[in-house]
C-alpha positions in Angstrom: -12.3 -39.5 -55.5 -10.5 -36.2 -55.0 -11.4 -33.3 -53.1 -14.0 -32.3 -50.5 -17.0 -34.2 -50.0 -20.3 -32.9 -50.4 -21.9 -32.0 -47.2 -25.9 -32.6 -46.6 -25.9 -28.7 -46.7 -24.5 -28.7 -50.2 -26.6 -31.4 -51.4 -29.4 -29.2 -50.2 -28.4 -26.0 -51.6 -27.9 -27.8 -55.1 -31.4 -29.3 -55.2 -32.8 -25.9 -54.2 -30.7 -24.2 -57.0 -31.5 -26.8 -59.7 -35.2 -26.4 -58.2 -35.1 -22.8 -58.5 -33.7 -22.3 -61.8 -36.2 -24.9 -62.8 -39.3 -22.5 -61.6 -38.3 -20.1 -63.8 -38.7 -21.7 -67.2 -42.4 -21.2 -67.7 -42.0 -17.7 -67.1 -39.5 -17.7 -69.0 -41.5 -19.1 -72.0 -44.5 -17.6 -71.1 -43.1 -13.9 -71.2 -41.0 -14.8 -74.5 -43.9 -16.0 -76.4 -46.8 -13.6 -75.5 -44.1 -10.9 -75.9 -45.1 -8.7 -72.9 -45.1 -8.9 -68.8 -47.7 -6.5 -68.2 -49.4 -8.7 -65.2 -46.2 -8.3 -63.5 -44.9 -5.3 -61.0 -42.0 -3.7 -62.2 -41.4 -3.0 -58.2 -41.4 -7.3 -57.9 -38.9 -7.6 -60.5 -36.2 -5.1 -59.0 -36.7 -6.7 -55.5 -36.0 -10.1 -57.4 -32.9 -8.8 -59.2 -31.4 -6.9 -56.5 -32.3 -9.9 -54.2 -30.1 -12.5 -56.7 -27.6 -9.9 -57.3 -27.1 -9.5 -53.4 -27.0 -13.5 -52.8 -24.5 -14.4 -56.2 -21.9 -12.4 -54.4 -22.3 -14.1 -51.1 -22.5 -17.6 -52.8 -19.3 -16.6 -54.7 -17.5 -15.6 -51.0 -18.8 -19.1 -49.8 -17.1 -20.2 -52.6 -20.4 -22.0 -53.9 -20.1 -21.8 -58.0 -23.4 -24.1 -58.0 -25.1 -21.6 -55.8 -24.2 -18.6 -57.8 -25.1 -20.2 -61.5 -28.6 -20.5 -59.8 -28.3 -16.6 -58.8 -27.2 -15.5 -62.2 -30.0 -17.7 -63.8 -32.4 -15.7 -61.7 -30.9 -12.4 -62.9 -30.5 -13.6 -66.8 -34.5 -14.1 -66.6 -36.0 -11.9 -64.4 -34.1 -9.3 -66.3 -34.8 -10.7 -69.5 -38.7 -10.2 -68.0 -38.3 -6.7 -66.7 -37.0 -5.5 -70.3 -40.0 -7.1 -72.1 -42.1 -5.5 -68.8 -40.7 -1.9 -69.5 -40.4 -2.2 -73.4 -43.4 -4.9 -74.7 -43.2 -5.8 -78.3 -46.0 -4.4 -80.6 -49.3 -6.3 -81.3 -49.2 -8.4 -84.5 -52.2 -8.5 -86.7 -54.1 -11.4 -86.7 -55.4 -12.2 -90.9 
């Protein structure tokens, strides 16, 4: 085996990250398939993105590539669920 070993704080960090990334799915699915986010504050979503933006660059200085996948997860749906926040899709009619 070549290269570094893991250490128990990199194990950690990449069950948090897979955990993490994890959590976000239902939201994820919830928000694409009702089409809208209205039950969440625009003011939580730009803490979250700004939070994840902040931390990818300091997992990228570490370097810790695992670490900053998780971050730019975070950003890919939490901005995926600010857009549908700010910009809903219209109400279909039911027949």
């Amino acid at each position: 085996m070549d290269g570094p070993v893991p250490t128990l704080f990199d194990v950690f960090s990449y069950i948090g990250t897979a955990l993490f990334t994890i959590a976000l799915m239902p939201q994820a699915v919830r928000t694409f398939r009702r089409g809208r986010a209205d039950d969440i504050s625009v003011w939580f979503l730009l803490t979250v993105l700004g939070a994840s933006a902040f931390n990818m660059v300091w997992s990228i200085s570490l370097p810790n590539y695992v670490v900053a996948c998780g971050f730019v997860a975070n950003l890919v749906v939490w901005g995926y669920v600010l857009q549908v926040r700010l910009r809903p899709r219209p109400a279909t009619v039911s027949s």
